[in-house]
Each structure stands twice: as structure tokens, then as C-alpha cells.
Legacy VTK file of the C-alpha trace (Angstrom):
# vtk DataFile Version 3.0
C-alpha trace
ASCII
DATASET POLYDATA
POINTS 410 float
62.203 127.917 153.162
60.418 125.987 150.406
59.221 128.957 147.837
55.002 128.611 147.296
52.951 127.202 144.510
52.544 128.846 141.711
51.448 128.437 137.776
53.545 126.258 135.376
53.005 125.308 132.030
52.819 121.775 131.143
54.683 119.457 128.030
50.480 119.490 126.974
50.163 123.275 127.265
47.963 122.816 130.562
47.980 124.884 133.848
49.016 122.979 136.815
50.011 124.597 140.297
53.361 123.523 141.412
56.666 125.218 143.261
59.439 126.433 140.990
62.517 124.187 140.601
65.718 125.733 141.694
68.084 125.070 138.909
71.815 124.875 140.009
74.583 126.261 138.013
75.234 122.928 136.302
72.321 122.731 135.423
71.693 125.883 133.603
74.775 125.051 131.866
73.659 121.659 130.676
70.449 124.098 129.273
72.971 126.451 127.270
74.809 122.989 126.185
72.090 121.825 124.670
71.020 124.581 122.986
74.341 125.939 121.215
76.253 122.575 121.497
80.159 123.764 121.599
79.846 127.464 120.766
78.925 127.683 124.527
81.284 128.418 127.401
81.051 129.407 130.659
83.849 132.079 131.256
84.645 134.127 134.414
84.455 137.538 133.957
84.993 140.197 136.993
85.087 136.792 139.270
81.531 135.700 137.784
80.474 132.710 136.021
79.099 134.229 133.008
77.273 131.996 129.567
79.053 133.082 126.891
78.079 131.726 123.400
80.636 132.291 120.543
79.698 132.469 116.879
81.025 134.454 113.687
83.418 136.408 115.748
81.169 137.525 117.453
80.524 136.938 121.837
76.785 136.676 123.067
77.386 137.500 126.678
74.330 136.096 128.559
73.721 137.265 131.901
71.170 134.689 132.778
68.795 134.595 135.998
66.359 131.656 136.597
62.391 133.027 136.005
60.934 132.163 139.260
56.956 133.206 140.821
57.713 136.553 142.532
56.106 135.411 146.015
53.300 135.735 148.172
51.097 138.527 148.684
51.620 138.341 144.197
49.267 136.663 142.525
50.729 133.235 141.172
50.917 134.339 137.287
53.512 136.990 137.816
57.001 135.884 137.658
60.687 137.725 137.569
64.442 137.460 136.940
65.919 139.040 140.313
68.780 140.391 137.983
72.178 140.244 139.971
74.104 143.960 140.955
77.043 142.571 139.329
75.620 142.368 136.182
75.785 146.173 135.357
79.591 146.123 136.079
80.278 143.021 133.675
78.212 145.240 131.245
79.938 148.336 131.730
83.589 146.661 131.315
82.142 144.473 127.773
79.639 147.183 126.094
82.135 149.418 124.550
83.617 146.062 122.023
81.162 145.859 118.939
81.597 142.208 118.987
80.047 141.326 122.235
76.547 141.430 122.298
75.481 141.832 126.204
71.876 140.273 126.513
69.493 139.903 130.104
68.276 136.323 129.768
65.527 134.676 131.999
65.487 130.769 131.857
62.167 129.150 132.882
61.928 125.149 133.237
59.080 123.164 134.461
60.277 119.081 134.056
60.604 119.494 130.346
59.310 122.620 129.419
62.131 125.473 128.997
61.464 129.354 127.733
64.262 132.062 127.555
63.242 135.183 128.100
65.269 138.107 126.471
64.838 141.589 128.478
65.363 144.682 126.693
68.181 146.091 128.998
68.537 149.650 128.687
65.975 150.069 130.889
67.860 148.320 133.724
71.718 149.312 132.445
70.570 152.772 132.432
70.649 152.952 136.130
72.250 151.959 139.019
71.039 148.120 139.433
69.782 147.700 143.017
68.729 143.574 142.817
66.420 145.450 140.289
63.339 142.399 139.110
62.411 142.165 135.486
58.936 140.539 135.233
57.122 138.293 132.649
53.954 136.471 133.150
52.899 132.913 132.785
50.819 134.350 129.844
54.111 135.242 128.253
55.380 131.846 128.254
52.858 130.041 127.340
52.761 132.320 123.996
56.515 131.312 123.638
55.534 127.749 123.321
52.543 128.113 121.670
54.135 130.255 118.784
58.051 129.939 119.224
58.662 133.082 119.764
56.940 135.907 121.140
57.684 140.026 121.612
55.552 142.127 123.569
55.888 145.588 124.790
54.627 145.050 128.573
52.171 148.113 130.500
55.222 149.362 131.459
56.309 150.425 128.009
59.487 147.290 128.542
60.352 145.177 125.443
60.854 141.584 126.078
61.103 138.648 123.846
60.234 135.385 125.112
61.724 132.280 123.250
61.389 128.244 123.105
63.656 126.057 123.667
63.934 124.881 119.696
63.743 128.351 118.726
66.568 130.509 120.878
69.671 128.960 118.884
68.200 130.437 116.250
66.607 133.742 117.734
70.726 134.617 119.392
72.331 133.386 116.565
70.643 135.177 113.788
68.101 137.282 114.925
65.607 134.670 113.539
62.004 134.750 114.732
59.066 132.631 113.135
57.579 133.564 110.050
55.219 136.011 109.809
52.117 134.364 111.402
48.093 135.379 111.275
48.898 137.003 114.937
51.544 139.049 113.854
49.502 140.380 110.719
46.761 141.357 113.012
48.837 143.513 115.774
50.207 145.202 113.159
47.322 146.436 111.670
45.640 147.086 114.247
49.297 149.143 114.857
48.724 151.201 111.871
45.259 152.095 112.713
46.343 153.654 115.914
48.987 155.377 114.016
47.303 156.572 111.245
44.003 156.929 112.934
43.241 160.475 115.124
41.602 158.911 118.251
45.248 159.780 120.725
46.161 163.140 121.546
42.878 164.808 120.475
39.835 165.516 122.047
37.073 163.955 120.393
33.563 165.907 121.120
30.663 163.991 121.212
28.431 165.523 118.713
30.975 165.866 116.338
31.141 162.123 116.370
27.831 161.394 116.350
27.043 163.658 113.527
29.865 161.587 111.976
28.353 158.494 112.456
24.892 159.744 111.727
25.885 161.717 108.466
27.973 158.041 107.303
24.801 156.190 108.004
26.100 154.361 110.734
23.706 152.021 112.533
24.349 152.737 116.180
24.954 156.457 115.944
21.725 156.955 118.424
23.580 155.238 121.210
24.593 157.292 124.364
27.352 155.435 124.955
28.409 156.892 121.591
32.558 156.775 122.400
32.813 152.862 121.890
30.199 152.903 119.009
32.367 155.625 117.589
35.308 153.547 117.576
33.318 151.348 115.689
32.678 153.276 113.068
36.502 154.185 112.574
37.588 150.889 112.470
34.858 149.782 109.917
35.975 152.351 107.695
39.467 151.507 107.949
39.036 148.103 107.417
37.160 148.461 104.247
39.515 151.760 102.734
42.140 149.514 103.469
40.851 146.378 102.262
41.946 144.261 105.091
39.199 142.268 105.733
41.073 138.810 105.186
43.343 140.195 108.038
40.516 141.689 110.832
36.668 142.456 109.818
34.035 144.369 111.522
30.880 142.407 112.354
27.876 144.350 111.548
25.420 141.708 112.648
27.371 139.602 114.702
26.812 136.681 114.020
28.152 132.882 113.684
26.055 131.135 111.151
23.185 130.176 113.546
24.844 131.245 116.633
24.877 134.978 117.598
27.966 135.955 119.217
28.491 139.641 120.863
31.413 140.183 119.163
33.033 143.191 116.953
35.790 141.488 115.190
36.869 138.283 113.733
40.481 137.771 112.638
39.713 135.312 109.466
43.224 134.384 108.847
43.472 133.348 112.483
39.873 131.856 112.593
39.415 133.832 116.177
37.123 136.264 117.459
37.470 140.078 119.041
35.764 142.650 120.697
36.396 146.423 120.690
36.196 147.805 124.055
36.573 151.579 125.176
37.033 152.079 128.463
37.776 155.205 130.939
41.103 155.307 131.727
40.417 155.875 135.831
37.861 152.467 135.866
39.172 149.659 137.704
37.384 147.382 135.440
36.112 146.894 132.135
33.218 144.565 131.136
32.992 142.464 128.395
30.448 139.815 126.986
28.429 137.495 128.006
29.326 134.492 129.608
28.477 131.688 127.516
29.859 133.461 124.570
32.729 133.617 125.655
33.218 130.121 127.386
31.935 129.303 123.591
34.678 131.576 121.698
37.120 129.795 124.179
35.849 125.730 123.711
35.514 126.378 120.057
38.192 128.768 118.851
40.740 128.264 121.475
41.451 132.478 122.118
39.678 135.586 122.502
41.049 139.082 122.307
39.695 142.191 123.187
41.465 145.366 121.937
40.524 147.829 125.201
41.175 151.689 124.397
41.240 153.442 127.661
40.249 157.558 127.662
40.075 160.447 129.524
36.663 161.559 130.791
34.866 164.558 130.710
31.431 164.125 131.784
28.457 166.456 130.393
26.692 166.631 133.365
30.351 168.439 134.864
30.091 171.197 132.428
27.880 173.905 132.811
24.538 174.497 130.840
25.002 170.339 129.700
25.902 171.350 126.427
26.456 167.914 124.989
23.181 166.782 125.733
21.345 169.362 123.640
23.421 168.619 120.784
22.879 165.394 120.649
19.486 165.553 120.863
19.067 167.883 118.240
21.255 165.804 116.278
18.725 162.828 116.899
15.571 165.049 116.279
17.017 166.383 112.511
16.073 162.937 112.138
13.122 162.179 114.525
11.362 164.966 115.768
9.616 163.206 118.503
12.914 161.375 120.100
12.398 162.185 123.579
10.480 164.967 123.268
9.252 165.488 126.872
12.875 164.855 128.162
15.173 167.601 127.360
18.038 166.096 129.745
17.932 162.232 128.120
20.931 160.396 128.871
22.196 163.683 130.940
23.807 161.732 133.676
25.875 159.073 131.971
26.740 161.286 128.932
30.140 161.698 127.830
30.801 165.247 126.554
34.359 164.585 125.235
36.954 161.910 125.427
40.621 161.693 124.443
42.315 158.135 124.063
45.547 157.866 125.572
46.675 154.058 125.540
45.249 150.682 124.344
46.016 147.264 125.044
45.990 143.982 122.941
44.520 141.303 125.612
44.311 137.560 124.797
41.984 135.717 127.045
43.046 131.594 126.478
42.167 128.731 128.302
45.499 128.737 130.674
44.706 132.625 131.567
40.620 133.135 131.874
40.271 131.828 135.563
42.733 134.280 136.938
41.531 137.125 134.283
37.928 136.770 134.091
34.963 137.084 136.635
31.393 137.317 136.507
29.416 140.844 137.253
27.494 140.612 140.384
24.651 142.663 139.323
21.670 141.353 136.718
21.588 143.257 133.058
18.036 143.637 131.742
16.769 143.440 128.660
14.762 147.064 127.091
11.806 144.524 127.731
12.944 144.152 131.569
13.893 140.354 131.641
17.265 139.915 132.954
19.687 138.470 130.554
22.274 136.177 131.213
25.360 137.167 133.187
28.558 139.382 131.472
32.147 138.639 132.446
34.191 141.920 133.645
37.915 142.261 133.279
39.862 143.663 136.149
42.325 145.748 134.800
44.967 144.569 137.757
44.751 141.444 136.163
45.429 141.634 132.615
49.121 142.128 132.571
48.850 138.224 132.269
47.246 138.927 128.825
48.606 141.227 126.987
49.786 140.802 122.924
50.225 144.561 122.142
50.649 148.090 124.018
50.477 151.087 122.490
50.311 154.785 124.229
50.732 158.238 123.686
LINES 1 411
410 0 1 2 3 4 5 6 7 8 9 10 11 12 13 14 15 16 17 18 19 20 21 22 23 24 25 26 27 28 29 30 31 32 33 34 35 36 37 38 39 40 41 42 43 44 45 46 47 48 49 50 51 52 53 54 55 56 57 58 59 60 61 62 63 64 65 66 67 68 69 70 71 72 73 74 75 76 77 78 79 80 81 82 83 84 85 86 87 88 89 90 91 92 93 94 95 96 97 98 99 100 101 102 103 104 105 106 107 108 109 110 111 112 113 114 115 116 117 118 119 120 121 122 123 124 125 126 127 128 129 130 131 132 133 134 135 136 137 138 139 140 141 142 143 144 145 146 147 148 149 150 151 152 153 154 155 156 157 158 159 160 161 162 163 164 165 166 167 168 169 170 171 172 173 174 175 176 177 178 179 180 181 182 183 184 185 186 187 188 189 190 191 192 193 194 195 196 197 198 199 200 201 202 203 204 205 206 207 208 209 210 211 212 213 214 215 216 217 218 219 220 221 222 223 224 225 226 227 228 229 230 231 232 233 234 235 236 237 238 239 240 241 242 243 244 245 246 247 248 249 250 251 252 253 254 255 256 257 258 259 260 261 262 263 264 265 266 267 268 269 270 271 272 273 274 275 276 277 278 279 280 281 282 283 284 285 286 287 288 289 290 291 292 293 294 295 296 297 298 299 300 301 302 303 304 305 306 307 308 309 310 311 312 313 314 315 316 317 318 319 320 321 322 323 324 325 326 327 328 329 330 331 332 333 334 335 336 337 338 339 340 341 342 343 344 345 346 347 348 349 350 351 352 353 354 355 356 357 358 359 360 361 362 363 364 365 366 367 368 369 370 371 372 373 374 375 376 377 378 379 380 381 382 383 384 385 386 387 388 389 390 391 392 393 394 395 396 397 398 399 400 401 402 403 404 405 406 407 408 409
């Protein structure tokens, strides 16, 4: 049976729906041929064809599986390696010699298009290998081409590298990956911040923050959804104590010359726009901005990214005596006496009392993902005036493992 449609990456870097192409054994061969020229073999080992590339006395032992869409009821950006029982026994004979290096490699061809994909494979070595899948996403690829090479660390805390065509000699032989590119500058500092920063582990109370914000003269310190505005804050002050604001900068007004655009960050180096987004950990969804911005961002700039910081809820209204609520109000009315006034329980119902970050993701919406990522709220936003603005875009959070550039957790 014919396997079903599913996305693939054209020569032009466009989206096109099409079935897989079964590549023979020959014709992966011809692949590795190409690629390393006569430092390639195919050996037998244990009875198996096995690639085997030899270089500076040292064996690169690929154990390769074709990347093919993982089927029906899955949606068609999700793609695997259905890695082979037999290749845990070839590893277990070949692991204990320092000069063979064992790598999990995923091949993916579409006419002329090819991307290896390198699986980190202590994850799968590490236990008994049942026809065990590794996954990667069309999102994945299409990075690999766009930049050479690209390294993630997936949701599921997995390291894979995924690698051109014109780039793997290069990557097996010596470790090579491109120079160090606006992207890569970017991920890592926004790294450090989550390193150096104290938003995991902790509880973070609100009025504590807010008196933080308020006390740093923070515009938006006011604002009851004051965990995402708080966020804010830390990474303004980060950016500007670390002086990093060729690398990522905080938008105070956000704004594009004579266009305003909702968004917290641009990444000036990369010439790309951001968008800081905390979200609690048990919502399905997140949303983001509005539409036209974004189909702007996307025309215009070619990528989008939104750096989502998931937490841990615990609501005000779920603790007795609402004592979040009164603080912050007090907070407010060292300033204005008359805030709310005749409303002792403002913002009662929707006010977070505490929140602790436990993961973030890295999420890069592009014009081959944003169909299959994206999708417009059903419900009309109004205005403080009442007129209903223009529609927002919401994230799914099933979805975005077809987007993500970065993973960190606690």
C-alpha cells in the first residue's frame, strides 16, 4: 500500500504535498557516494549492510534509516527514522573500539533535496530497541537547508542535528558546523538569561514583582496580567546590564518606523522580530498577535519567533482571604489613592497570586510552517473603548513541535 501525502520541501524552499519516495539500498549508497567519494563503503557487519565511512583512522559507522511521514491519524509535518532492532547489537559489538564512531543517521530526499539527520543515540542505545521511531519535523529540515546545519534539543529533551547535503562531509568528518550565525548568537543569549536569570525553580509572588516593576519605574507594572509584563521587565534589564542590544532589544514602544507592530523583541543582527509570551503550563494554547502583524512580520521579514515561558499556576482567588489582590492594590494606591476605590476585589478572578516557570521554548513561525501552526481566535477582542479590534492568531501547543529553535527546562 502506497504510503499518504505528506509535506516536502522543495529545491525553492516551498511546501508542496507529495508521498515519500522509497529509496532502495542502491540508492542510499549512491547518496553516501556522493557525499564522501571513496572513503565510503558499505561493509557487512553481524549479516547487515552497514555505511561505513573511513577517514584518519578512524570508522564512522552509520546506521542509516530513510526519514519518512509517520502516517495517518499524524499530522503530515511529523516524520521518523523507524530505527532497525539490529542496530543496538551492531552497536554493542563496535562501541567498545575508540576508533569507530557509531552514529543514528536519518536520510531525507525529495527529487533533489537531501538532509541527514544525526540522532543523539544514547537515548535509544540505552535500552532495549523495540523498532523504537526517532522523530524530526519538516520544520527541522527546512532549517537544515535554510542554514546548513541545524541542532535543536526537541520537547522531549532529544538532541538531534539535522544536516545538508553540502554540509554533512564536513559536519562527520570534522565536527564542522557553519559559522557562528545571527541565530545562533540569539539562542544563546537568550540561553544565558534563563541561566543566569531566577524565573525556574522559584516561586515568584506577585506583589513582590510588581513592587519590582513599580519601584524600577516600569511602564506596565499596573497590569493584572503582571507575570508576562514581569518577564518584561527582566529581560529589559538584562539586555541593557549586558549590553546586548545589537544581539536582541526590548521594544518599549513597539514600533516600526510608521508601522506599529505588537511585538517585544527585535533581533537586529538578524533583522527579525519576537514576542515574549508567558503562558500556564496546563493551557492547551497560547495566543499571540494580531493577525495582520504577523502575516506582515512574515511577507516582510521572512520569520517570527516567539520565546513562550510556560508556569505553574496558583490562582488568588484559590487561596483563602485573596491575599494577592489586596497587595496589589495597595501597591497601586501608594501611588493613586483613588485606583479602584469602590472595588476592593479588582482583577480578583483572573489574578495570579504566584507563578513558577518550569520550561520555555524557542518557536519560529516561517512561511513553510504558519498554516499548520497558526489559527485565528474565534472570539472578538475589544478595545477599553468597546470596538472590537482586529482578530489575534493563537498557537496550539500540539502543534509547535514543528517550530521549535531552542528548549530549555528545569
Amino acid at each position: 500500500m502506497r504510503n499518504a501525502e505528506s509535506e516536502q520541501i522543495t529545491r525553492n524552499l516551498e511546501l508542496v504535498y507529495e508521498h515519500d519516495v522509497r529509496l532502495n539500498r542502491s540508492e542510499i549508497r549512491d547518496i553516501f557516494i556522493s557525499v564522501f567519494g571513496q572513503r565510503y563503503s558499505e561493509e557487512k557487519i553481524l549479516g547487515k549492510k552497514v555505511d561505513v565511512v573511513k577517514y584518519n583512522n578512524k570508522n564512522y559507522i552509520l546506521l542509516t534509516c530513510q526519514i519518512t511521514y509517520l502516517g495517518n491519524p499524524h499530522p503530515t509535518f511529523k516524520k521518523r527514522v523507524q530505527l532497525k532492532s539490529w542496530f543496538k547489537d551492531v552497536y554493542d559489538l563496535l562501541s567498545c573500539d575508540n576508533n569507530n564512531d557509531i552514529r543514528l543517521i536519518g536520510i531525507y530526499r525529495y527529487k533533489d533535496q537531501v538532509v541527514f539527520v544525526d540522532f543523539e543515540k544514547e537515548p535509544y542505545f540505552s535500552r532495549k530497541m523495540h523498532n523504537s521511531s526517532a522523530h524530526v519535523y519538516t520544520n527541522d529540515l527546512y532549517q537544515a537547508l535554510v542554514r546548513g546545519t541545524f541542532f535543536k534539543v526537541d520537547a522531549k529533551n532529544n538532541f538531534i542535528t539535522c544536516v545538508s547535503k553540502d554540509h554533512f562531509r564536513d559536519y562527520i568528518l570534522y565536527g564542522r558546523t557553519d559559522g557562528v550565525r545571527p541565530e545562533q548568537e540569539i539562542v544563546e543569549a537568550v540561553h544565558q538569561f534563563n541561566v543566569e536569570e531566577n524565573v525556574f525553580s522559584n516561586w515568584i509572588e506577585s506583589d513582590k514583582a510588581i513592587k519590582t516593576m513599580r519601584d524600577n519605574s516600569f511602564p506596565k507594572w499596573k497590569e493584572g496580567e503582571w507575570a508576562g509584563f514581569f518577564l518584561e521587565y527582566l529581560y529589559d534589564r538584562y539586555i541593557q546590564d549586558n549590553k546586548i542590544e545589537d544581539i536582541l532589544k526590548y521594544l518599549n514602544n513597539k514600533s516600526d518606523d510608521s508601522r506599529m507592530l505588537d511585538f517585544d523583541l527585535f533581533f537586529k543582527k538578524g533583522n527579525f522580530y519576537g514576542d515574549l509570551k508567558s503562558s500556564d503550563i496546563e493551557k492547551r494554547e497560547t495566543i499571540l498577535n494580531d493577525k495582520s502583524n504577523i502575516l506582515f512580520e512574515l511577507e516582510n521579514y521572512g520569520k517570527l519567533w516567539y520565546l513562550i515561558y510556560e508556569h505553574e499556576t496558583v490562582k488568588d482567588n484559590d487561596i483563602e482571604g485573596h491575599p494577592y489582590t489586596r497587595k496589589r492594590l495597595n501597591l497601586i494606591r501608594e501611588v493613586e489613592p483613588d485606583y479602584k476605590s469602590d472595588n476592593d476585589e479588582s482583577y480578583l478572578q483572573r489574578l495570579k497570586g504566584k507563578v513558577k516557570y518550569t520550561r520555555m521554548f524557542i518557536v519560529e513561525v516561517n512561511k513553510i510552517n504558519y498554516e499548520s501552526l497558526l489559527e485565528e481566535m474565534t472570539s472578538n477582542f475589544h478595545n477599553p473603548n468597546g470596538n472590537i479590534r482586529e482578530p489575534k492568531l493563537k498557537l496550539t501547543k500540539d502543534n509547535i513541535k514543528n517550530a521549535i529553535i531552542y528548549t530549555f527546562s528545569i
